[in-house]
C-alpha positions in Angstrom: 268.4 47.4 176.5 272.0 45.5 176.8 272.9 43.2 179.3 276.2 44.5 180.4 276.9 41.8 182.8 276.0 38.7 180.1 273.3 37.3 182.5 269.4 36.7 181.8 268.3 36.4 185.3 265.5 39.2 185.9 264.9 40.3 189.6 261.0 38.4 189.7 260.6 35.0 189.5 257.8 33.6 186.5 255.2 33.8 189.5 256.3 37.3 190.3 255.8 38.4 186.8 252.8 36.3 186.7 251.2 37.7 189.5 252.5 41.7 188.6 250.4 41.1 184.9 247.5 39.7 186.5 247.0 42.8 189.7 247.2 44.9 186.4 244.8 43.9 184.2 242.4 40.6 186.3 240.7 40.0 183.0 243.6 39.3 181.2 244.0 36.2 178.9 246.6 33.3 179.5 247.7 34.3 175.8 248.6 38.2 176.8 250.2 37.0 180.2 252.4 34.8 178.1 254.3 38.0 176.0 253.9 40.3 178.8 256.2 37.8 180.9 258.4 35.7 178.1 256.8 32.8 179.2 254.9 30.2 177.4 250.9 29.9 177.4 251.4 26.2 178.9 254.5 27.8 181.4 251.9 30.4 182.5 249.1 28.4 182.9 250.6 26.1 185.2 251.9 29.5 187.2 248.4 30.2 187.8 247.6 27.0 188.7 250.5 27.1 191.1 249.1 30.7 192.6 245.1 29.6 193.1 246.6 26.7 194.9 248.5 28.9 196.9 245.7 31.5 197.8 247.2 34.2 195.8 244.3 34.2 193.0 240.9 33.0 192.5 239.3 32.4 189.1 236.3 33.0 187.8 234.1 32.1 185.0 232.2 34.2 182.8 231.1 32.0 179.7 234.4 31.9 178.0 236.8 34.8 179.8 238.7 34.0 182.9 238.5 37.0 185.6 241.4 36.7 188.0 240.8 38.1 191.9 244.1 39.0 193.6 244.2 38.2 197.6 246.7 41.1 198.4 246.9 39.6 202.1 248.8 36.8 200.9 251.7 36.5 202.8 255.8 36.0 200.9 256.5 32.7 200.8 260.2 33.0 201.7 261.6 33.2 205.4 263.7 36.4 205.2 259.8 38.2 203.9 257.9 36.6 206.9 255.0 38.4 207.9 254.7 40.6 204.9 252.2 40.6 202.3 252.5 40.8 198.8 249.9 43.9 198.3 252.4 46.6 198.8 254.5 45.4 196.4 252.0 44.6 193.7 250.6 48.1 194.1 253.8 49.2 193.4 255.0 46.9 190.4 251.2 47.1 188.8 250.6 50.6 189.3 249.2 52.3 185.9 251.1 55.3 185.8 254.3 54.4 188.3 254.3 58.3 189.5 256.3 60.0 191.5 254.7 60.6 194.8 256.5 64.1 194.7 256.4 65.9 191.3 254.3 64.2 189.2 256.5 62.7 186.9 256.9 59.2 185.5 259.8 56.7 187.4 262.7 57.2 185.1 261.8 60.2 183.3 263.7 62.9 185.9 266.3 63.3 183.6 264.0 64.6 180.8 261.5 66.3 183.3 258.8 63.6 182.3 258.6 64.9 178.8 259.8 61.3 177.6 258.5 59.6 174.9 254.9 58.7 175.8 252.7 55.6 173.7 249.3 56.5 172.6 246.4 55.8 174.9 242.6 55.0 174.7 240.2 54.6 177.5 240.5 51.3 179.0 243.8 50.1 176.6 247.1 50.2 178.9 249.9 50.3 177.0 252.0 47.1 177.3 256.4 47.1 177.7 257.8 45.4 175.2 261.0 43.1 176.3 263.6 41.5 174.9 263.4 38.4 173.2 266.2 36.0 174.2 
């Protein structure tokens, strides 16, 4: 996808993207965070560092794998959100599928009546978006 207007700025922050990756998949690794977001392992370990002290994840051990526990009552950080909590959003951003409430097709595919290109699937495997590299 071009950039028509010659900008990189995305619409989420690091933390947002951060914190979208991990309400999708909790047992994800720092290392799959990383090229989901564009962001480096060391970028995105201090990102979750950032959002545990925050109260927007706990972490939990399990020999070597990490389990990450999203607190969806977590409020915004920013004045102009006060009062609202981030679990609307996330179930919106993190959602498997991202269906239409009304006819069943995917966001974005209306044009082609949801027949668009799909990736291969297998129980438990979510396919991931690729982006592009800068």
């Amino acid at each position: 996808m071009s950039d028509p207007g010659g900008s990189n700025w995305t619409l989420l922050t690091g933390h947002g993207h951060v914190l979208v990756e991990i309400a999708r998949d909790p047992e994800a690794r720092i290392r799959d965070i990383s090229v989901a977001v564009d962001l480096t392992e060391r970028t995105v370990q201090a990102i979750v560092a950032d959002l545990e002290a925050a109260g927007y994840l706990t972490r939990t051990r399990n020999g070597r794998r990490t389990k990450y526990s999203v607190n969806r009552d977590s409020l915004f950080r920013h004045s102009a959100q006060e009062g609202l909590r981030v679990g609307p959003l996330l179930d919106l951003l993190a959602a498997e599928n991202n269906l239409g409430a009304e006819n069943g097709t995917a966001v974005g595919d209306e044009a082609t009546g949801g027949e668009g290109p799909q990736a291969p699937t297998t129980p438990g495997h979510r396919p991931m978006l690729r982006r592009r590299r800068r």
